[in-house]
PDB file of N, CA, C and O in Angstrom:
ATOM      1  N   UNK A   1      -2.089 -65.689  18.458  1.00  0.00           N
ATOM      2  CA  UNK A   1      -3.202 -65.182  19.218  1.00  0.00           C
ATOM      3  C   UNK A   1      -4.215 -66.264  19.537  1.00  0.00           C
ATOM      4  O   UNK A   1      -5.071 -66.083  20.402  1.00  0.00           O
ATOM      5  N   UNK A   2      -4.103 -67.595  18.713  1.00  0.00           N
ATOM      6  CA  UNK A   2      -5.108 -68.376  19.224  1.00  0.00           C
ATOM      7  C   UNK A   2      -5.223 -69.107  20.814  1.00  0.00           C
ATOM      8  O   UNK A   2      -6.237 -69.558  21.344  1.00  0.00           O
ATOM      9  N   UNK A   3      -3.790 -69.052  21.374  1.00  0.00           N
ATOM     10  CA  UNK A   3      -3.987 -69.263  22.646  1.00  0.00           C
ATOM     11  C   UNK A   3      -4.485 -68.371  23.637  1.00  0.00           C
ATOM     12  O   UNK A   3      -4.071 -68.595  24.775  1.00  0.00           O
ATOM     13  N   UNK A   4      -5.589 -67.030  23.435  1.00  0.00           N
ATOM     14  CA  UNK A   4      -5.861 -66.387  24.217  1.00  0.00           C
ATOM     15  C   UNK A   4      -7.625 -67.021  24.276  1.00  0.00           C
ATOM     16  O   UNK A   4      -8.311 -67.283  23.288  1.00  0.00           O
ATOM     17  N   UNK A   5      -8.044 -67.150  25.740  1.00  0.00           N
ATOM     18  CA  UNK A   5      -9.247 -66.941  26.230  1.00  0.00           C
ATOM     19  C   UNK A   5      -9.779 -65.974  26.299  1.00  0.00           C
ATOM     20  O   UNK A   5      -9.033 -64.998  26.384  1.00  0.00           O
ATOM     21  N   UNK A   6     -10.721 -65.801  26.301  1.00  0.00           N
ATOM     22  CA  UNK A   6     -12.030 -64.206  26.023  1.00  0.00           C
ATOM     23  C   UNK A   6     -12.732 -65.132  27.064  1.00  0.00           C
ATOM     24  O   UNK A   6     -12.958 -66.340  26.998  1.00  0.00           O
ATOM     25  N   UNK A   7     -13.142 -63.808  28.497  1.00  0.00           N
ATOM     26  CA  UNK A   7     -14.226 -64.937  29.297  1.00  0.00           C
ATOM     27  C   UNK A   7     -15.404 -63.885  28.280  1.00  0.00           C
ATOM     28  O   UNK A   7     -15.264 -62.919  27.530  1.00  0.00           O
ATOM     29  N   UNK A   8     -16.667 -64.785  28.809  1.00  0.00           N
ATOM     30  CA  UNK A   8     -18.075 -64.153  28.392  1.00  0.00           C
ATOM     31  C   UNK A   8     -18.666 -63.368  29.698  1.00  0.00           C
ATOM     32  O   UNK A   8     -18.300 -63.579  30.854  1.00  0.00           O
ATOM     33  N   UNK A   9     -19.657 -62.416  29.286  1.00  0.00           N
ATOM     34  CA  UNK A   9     -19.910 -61.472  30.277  1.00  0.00           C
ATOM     35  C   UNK A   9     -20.583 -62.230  31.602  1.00  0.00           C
ATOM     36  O   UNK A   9     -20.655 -61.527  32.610  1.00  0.00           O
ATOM     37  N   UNK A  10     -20.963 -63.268  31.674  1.00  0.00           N
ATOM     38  CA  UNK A  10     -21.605 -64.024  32.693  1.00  0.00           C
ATOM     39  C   UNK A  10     -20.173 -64.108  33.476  1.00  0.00           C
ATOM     40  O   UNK A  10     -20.277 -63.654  34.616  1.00  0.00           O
ATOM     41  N   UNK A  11     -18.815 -64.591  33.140  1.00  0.00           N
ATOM     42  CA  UNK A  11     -17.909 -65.041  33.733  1.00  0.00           C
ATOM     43  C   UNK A  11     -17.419 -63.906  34.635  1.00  0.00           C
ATOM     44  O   UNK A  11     -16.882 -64.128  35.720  1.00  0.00           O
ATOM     45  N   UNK A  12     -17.631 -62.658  34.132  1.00  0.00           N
ATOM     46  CA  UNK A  12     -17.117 -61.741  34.582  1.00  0.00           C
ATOM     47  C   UNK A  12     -18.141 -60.703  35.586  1.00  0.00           C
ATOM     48  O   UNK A  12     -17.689 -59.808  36.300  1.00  0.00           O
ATOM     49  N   UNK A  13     -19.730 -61.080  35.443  1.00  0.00           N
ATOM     50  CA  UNK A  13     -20.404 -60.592  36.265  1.00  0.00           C
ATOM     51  C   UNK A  13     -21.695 -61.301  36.516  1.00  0.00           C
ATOM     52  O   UNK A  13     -22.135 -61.767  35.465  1.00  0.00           O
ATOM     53  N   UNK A  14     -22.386 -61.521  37.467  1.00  0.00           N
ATOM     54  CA  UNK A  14     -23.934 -62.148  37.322  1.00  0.00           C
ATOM     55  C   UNK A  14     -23.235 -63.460  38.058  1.00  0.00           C
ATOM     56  O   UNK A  14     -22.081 -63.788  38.337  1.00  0.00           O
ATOM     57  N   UNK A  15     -24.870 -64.170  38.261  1.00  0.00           N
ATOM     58  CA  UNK A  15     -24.853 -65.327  39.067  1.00  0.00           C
ATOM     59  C   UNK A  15     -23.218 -66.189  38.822  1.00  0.00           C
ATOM     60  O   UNK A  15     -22.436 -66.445  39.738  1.00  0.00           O
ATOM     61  N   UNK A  16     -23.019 -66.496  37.455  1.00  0.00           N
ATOM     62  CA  UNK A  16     -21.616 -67.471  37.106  1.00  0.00           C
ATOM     63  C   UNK A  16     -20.908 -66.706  37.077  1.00  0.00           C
ATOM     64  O   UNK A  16     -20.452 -66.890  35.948  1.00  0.00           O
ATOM     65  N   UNK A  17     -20.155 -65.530  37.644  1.00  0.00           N
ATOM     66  CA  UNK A  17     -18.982 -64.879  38.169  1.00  0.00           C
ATOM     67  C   UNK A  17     -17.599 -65.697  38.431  1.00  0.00           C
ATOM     68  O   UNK A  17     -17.392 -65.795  39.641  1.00  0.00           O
ATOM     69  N   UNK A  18     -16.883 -66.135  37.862  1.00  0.00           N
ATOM     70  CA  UNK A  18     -15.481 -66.830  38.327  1.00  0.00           C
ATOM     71  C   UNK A  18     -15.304 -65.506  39.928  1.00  0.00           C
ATOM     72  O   UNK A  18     -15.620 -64.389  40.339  1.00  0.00           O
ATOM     73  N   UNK A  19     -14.439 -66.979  40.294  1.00  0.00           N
ATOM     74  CA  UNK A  19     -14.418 -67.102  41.796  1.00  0.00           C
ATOM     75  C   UNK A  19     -13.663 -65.616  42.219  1.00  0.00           C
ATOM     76  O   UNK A  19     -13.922 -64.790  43.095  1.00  0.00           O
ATOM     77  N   UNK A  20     -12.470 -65.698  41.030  1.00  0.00           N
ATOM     78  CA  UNK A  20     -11.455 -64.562  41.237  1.00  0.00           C
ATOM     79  C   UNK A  20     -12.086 -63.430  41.338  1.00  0.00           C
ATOM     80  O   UNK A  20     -11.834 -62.812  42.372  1.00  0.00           O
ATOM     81  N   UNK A  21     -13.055 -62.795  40.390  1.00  0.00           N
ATOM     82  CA  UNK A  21     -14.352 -61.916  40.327  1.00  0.00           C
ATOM     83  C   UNK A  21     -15.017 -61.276  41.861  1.00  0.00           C
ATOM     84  O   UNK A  21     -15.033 -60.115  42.271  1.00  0.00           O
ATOM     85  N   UNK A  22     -15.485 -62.416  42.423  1.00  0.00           N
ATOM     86  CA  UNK A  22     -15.863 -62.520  43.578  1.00  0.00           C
ATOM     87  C   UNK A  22     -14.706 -61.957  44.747  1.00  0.00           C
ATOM     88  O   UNK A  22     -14.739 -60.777  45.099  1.00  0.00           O
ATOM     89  N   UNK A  23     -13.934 -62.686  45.172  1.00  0.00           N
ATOM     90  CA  UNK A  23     -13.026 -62.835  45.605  1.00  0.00           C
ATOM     91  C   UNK A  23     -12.017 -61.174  45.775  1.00  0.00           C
ATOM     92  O   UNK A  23     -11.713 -60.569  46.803  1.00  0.00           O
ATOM     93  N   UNK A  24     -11.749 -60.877  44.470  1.00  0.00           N
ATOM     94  CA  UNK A  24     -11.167 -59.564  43.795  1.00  0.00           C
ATOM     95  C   UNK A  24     -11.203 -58.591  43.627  1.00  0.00           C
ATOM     96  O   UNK A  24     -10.527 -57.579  43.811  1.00  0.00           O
ATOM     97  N   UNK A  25     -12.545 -59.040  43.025  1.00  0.00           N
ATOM     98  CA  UNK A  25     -13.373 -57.721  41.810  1.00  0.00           C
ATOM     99  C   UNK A  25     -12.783 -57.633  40.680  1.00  0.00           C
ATOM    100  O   UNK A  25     -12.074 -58.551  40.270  1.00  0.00           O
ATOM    101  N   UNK A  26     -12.953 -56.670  40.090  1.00  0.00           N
ATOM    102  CA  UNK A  26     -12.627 -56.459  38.681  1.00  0.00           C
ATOM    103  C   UNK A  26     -11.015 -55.886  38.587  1.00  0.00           C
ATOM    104  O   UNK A  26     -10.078 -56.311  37.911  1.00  0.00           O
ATOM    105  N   UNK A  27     -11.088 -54.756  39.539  1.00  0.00           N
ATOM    106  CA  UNK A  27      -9.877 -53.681  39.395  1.00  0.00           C
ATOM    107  C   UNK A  27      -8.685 -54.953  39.519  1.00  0.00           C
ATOM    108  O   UNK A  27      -8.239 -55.713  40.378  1.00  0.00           O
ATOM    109  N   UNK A  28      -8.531 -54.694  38.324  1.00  0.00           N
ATOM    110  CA  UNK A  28      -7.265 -55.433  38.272  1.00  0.00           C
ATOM    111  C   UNK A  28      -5.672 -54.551  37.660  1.00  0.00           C
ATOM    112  O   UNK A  28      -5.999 -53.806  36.736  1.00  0.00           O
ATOM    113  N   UNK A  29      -4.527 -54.490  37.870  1.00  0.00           N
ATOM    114  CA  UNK A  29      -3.301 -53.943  37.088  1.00  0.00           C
ATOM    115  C   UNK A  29      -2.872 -54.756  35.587  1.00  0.00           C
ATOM    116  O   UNK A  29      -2.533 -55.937  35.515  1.00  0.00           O
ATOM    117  N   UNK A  30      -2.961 -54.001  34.684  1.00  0.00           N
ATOM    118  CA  UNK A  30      -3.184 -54.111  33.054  1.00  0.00           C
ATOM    119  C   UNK A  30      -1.702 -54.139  32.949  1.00  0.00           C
ATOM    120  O   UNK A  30      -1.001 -53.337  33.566  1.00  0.00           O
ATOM    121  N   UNK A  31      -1.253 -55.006  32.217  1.00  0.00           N
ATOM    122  CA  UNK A  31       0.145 -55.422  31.678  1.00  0.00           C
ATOM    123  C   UNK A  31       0.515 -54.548  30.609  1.00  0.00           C
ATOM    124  O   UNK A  31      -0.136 -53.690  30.012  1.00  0.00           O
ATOM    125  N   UNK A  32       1.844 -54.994  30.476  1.00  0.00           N
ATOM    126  CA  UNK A  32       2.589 -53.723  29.250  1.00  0.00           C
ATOM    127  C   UNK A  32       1.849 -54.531  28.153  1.00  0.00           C
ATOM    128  O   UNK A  32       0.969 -53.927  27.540  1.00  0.00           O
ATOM    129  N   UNK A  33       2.149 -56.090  27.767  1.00  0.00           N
ATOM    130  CA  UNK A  33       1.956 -56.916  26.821  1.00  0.00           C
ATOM    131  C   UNK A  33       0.402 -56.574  26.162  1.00  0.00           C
ATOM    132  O   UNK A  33       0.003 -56.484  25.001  1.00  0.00           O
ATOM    133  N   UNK A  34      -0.317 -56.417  27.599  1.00  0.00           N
ATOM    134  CA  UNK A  34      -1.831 -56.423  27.247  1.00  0.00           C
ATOM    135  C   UNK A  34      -1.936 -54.919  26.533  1.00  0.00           C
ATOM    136  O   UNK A  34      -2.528 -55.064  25.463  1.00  0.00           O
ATOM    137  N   UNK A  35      -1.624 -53.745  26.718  1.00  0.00           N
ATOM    138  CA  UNK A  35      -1.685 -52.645  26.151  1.00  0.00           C
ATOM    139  C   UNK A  35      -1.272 -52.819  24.584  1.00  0.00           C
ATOM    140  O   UNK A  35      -1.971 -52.487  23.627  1.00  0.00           O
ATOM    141  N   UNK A  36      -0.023 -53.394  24.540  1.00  0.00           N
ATOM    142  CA  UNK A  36       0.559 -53.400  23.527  1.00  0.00           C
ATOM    143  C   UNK A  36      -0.391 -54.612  22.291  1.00  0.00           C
ATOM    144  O   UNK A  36      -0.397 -54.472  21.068  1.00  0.00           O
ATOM    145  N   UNK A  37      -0.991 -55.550  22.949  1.00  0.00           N
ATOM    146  CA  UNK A  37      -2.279 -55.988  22.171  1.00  0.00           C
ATOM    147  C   UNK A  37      -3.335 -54.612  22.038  1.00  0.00           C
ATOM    148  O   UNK A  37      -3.882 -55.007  21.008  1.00  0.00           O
ATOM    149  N   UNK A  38      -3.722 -53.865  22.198  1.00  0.00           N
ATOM    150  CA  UNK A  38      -4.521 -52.842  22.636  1.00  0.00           C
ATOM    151  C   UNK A  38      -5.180 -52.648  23.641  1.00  0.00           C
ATOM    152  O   UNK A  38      -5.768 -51.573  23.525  1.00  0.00           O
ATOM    153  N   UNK A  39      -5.392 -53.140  24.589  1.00  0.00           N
ATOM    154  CA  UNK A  39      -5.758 -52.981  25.386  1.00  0.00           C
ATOM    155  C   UNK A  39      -6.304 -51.446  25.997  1.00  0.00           C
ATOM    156  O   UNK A  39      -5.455 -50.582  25.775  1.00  0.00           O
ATOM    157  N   UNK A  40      -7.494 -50.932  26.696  1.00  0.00           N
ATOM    158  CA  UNK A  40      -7.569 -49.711  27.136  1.00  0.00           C
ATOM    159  C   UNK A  40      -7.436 -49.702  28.357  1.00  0.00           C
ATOM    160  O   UNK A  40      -8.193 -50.232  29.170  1.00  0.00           O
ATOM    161  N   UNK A  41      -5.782 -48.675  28.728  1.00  0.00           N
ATOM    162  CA  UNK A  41      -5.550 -48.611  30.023  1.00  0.00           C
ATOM    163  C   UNK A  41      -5.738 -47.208  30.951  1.00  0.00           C
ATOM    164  O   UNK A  41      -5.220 -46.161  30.564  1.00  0.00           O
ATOM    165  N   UNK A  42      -6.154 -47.240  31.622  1.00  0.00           N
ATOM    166  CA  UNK A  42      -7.265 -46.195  32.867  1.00  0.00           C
ATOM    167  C   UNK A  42      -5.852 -45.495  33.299  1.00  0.00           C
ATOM    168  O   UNK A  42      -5.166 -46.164  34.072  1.00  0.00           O
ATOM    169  N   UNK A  43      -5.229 -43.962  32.806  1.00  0.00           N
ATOM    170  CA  UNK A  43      -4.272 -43.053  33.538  1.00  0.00           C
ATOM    171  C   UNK A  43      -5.094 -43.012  34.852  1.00  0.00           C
ATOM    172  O   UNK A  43      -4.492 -43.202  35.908  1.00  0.00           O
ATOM    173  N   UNK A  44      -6.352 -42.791  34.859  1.00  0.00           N
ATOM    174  CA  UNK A  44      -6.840 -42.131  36.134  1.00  0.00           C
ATOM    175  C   UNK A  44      -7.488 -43.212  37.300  1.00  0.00           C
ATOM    176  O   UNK A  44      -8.229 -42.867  38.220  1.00  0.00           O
ATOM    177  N   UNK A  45      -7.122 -44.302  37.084  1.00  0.00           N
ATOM    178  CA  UNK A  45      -7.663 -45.501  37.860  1.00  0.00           C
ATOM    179  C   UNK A  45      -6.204 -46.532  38.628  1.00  0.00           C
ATOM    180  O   UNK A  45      -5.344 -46.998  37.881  1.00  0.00           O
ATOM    181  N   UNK A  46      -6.170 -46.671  39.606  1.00  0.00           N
ATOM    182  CA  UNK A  46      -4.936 -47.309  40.205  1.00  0.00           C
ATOM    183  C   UNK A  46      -5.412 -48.868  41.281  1.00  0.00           C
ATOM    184  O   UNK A  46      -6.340 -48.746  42.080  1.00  0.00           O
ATOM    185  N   UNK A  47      -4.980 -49.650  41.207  1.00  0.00           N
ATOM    186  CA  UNK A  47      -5.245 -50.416  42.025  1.00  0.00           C
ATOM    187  C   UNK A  47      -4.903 -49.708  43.442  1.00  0.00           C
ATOM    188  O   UNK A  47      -4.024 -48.859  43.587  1.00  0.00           O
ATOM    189  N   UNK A  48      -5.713 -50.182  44.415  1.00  0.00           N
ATOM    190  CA  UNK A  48      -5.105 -49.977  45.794  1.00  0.00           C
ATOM    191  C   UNK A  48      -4.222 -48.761  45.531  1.00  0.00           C
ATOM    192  O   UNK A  48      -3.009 -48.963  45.483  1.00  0.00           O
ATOM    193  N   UNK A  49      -4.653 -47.605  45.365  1.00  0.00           N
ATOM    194  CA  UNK A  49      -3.858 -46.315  45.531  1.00  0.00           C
ATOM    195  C   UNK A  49      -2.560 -46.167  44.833  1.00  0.00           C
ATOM    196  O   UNK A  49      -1.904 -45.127  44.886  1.00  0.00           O
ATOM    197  N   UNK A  50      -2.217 -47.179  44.204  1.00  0.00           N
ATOM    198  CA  UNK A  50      -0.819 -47.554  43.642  1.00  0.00           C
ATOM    199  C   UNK A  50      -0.313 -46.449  42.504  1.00  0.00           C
ATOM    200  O   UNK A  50      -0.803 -47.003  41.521  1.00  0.00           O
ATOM    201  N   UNK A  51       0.161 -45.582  42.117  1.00  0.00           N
ATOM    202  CA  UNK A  51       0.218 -44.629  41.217  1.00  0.00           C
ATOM    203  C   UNK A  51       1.267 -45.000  40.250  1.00  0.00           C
ATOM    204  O   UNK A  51       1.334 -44.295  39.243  1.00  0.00           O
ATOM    205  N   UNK A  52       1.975 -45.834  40.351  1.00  0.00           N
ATOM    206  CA  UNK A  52       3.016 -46.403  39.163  1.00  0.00           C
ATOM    207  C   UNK A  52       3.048 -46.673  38.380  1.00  0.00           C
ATOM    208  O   UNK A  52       2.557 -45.630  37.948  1.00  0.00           O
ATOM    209  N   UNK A  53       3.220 -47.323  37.386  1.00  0.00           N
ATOM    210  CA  UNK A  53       2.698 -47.657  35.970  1.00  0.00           C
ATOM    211  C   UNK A  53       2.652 -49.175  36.228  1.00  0.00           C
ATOM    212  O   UNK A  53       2.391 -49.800  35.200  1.00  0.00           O
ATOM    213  N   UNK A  54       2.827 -49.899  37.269  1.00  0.00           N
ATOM    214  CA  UNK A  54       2.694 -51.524  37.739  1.00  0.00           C
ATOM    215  C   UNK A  54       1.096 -50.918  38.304  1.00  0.00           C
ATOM    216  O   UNK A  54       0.242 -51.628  37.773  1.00  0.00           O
ATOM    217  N   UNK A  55       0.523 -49.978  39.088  1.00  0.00           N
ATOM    218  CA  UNK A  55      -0.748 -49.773  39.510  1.00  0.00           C
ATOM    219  C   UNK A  55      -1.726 -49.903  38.630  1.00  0.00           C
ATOM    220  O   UNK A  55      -2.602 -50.686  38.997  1.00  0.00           O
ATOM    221  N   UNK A  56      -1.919 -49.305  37.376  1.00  0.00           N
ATOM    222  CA  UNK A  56      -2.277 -49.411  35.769  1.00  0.00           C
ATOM    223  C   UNK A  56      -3.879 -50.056  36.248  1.00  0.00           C
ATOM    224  O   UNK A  56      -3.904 -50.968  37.075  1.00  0.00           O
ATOM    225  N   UNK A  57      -4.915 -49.621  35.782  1.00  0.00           N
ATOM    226  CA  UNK A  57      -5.736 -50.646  35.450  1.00  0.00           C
ATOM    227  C   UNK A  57      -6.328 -50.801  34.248  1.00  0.00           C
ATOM    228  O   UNK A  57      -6.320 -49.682  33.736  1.00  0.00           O
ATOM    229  N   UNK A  58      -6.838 -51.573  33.517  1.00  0.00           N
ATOM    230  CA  UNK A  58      -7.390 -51.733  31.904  1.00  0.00           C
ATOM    231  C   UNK A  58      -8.938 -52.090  32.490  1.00  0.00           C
ATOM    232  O   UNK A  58      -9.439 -52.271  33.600  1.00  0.00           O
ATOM    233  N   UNK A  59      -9.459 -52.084  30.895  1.00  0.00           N
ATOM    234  CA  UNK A  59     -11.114 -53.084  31.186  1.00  0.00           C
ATOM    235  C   UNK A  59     -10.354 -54.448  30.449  1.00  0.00           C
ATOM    236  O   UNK A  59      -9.483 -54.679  29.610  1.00  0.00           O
ATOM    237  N   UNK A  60     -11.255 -55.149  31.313  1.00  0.00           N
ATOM    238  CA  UNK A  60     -11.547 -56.374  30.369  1.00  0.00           C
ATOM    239  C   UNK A  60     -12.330 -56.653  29.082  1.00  0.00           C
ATOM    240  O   UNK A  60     -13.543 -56.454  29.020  1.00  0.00           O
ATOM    241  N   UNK A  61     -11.514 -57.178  27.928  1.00  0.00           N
ATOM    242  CA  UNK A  61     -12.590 -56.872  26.985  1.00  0.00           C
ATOM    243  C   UNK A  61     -13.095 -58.939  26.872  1.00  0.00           C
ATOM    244  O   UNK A  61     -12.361 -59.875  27.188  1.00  0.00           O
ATOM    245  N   UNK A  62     -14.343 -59.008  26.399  1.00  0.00           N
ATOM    246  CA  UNK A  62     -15.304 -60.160  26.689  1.00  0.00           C
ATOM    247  C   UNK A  62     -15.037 -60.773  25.071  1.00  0.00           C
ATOM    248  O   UNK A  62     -14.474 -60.304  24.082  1.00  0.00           O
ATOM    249  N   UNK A  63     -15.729 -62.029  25.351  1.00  0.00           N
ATOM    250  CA  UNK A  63     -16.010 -62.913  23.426  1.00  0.00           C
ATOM    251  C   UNK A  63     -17.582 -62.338  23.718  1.00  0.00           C
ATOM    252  O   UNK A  63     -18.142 -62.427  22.626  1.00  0.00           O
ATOM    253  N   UNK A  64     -18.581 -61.766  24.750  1.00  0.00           N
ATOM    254  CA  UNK A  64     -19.829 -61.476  24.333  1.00  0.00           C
ATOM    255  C   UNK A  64     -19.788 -60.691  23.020  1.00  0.00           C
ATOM    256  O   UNK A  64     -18.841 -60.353  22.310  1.00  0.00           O
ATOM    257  N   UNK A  65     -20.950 -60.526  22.930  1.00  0.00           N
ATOM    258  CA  UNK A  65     -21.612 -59.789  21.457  1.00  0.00           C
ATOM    259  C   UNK A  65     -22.814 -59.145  22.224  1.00  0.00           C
ATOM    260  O   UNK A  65     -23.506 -59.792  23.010  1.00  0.00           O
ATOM    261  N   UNK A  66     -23.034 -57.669  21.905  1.00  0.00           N
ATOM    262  CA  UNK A  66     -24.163 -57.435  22.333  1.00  0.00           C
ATOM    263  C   UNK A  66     -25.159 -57.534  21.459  1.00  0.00           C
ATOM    264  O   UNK A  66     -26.160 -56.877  21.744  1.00  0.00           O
ATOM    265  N   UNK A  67     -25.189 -58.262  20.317  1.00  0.00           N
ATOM    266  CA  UNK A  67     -25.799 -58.741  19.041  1.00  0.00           C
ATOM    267  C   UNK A  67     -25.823 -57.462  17.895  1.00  0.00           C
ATOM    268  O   UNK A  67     -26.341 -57.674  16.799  1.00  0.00           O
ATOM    269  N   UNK A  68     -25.297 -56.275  18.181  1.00  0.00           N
ATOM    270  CA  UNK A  68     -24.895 -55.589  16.967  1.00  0.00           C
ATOM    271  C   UNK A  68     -23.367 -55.189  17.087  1.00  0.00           C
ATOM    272  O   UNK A  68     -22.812 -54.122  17.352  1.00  0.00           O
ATOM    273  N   UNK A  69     -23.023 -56.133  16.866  1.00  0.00           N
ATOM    274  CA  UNK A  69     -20.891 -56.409  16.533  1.00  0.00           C
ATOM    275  C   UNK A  69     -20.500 -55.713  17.612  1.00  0.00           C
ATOM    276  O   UNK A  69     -19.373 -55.295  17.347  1.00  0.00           O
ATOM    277  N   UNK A  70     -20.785 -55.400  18.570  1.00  0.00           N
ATOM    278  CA  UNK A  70     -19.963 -54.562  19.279  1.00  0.00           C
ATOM    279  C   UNK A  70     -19.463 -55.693  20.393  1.00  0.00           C
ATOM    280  O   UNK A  70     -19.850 -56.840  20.617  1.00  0.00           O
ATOM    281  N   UNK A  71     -18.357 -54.801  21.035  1.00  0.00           N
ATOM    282  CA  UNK A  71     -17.659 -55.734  21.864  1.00  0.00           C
ATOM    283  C   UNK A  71     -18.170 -55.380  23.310  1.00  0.00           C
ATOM    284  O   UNK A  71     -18.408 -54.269  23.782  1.00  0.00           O
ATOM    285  N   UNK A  72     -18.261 -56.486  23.819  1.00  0.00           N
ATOM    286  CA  UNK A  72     -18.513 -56.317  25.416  1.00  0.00           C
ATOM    287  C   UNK A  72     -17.223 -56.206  26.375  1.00  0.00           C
ATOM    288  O   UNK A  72     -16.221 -56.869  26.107  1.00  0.00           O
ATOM    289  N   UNK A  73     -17.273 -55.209  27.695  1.00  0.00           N
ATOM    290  CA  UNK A  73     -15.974 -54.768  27.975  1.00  0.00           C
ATOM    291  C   UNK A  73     -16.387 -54.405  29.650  1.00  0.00           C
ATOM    292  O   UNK A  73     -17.382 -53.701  29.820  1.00  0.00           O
ATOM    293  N   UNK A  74     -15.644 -54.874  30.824  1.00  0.00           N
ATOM    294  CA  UNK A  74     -15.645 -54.519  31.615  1.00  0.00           C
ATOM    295  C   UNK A  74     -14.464 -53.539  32.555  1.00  0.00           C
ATOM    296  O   UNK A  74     -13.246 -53.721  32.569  1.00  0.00           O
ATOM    297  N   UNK A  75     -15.126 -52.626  33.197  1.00  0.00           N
ATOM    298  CA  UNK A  75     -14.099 -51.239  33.492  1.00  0.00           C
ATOM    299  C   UNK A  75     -13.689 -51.995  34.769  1.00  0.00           C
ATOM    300  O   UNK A  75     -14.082 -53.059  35.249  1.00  0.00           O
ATOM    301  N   UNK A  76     -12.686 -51.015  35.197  1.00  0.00           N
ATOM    302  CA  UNK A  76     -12.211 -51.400  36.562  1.00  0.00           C
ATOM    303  C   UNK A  76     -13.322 -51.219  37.443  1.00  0.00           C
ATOM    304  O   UNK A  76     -13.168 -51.890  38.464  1.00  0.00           O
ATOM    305  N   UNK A  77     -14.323 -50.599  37.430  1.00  0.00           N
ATOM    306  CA  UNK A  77     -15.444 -50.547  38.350  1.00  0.00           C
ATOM    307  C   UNK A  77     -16.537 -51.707  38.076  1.00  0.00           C
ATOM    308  O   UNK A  77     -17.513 -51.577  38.815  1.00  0.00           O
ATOM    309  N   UNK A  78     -16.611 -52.776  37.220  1.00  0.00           N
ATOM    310  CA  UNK A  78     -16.964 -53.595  36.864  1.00  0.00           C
ATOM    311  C   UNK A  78     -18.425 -52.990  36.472  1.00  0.00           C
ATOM    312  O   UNK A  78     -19.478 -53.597  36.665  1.00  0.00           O
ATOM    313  N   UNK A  79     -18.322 -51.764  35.922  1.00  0.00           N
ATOM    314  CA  UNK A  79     -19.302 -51.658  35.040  1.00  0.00           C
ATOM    315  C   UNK A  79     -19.575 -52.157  33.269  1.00  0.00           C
ATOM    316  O   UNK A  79     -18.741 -51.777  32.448  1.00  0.00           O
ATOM    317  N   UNK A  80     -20.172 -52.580  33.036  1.00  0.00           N
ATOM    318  CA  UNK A  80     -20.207 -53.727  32.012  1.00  0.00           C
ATOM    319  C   UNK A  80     -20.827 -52.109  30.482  1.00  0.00           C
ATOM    320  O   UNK A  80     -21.722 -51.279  30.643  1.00  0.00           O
ATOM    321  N   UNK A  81     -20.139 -52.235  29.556  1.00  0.00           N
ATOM    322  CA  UNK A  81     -20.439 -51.238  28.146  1.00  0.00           C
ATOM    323  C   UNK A  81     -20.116 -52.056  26.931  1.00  0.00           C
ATOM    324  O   UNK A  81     -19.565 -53.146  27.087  1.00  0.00           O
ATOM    325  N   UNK A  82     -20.377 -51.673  25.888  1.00  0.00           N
ATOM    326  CA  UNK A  82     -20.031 -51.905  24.983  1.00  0.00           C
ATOM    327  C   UNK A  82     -19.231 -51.019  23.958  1.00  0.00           C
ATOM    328  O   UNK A  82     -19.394 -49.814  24.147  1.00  0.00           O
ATOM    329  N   UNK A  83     -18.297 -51.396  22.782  1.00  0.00           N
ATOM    330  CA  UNK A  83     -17.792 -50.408  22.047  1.00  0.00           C
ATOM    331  C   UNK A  83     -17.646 -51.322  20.861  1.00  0.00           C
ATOM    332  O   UNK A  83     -17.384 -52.522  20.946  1.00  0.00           O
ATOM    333  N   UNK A  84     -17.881 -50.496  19.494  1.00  0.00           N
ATOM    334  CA  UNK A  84     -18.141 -50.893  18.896  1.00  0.00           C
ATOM    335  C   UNK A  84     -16.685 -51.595  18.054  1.00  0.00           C
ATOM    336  O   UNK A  84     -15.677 -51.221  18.653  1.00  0.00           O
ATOM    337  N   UNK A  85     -16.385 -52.387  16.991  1.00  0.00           N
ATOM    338  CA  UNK A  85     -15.033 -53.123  17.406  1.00  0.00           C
ATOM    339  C   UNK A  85     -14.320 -52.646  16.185  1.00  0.00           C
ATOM    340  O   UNK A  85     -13.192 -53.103  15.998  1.00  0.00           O
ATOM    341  N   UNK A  86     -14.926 -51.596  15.123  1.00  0.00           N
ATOM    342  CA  UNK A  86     -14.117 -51.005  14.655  1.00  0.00           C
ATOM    343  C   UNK A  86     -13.222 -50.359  15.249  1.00  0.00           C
ATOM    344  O   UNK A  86     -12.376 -49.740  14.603  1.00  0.00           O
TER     345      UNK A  86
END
């Protein structure tokens, strides 16, 4: 697991947004692999109308901290929450 990157919530929203962000947006299609790390994947959210299980979308989860342990996490609507990481 140490070769995985965590962006921080700046990367993923706000002025320092990676390009893809911009470019994209958030709604992205969530991998089997990534679920199977845990990942939380959206039944009711599809890229581009796509209804397949390749359509899939997850949040992104962040290395932020919202300074009480919880994890920072962005939805396919690139609304930004937290959950706590128990």
């Amino acid at each position: 697991m140490s070769k995985f990157t965590f962006l921080t919530k700046e990367q993923c929203s706000g002025d320092d947004k990676l390009e893809i962000f911009k470019k994209r947006g958030t709604k992205a299609a969530i991998t089997d692999f990534a679920i199977l790390l845990g990942g939380f994947v959206s039944n009711s959210f599809h890229i581009e109308n796509d209804n397949s299980l390749e359509g899939r979308t997850g949040f992104y989860w962040t290395k932020s901290d919202d300074g009480d342990n919880d994890a920072r996490v962005v939805d396919d609507d690139g609304i930004m929450s937290d959950y706590n990481v128990t």
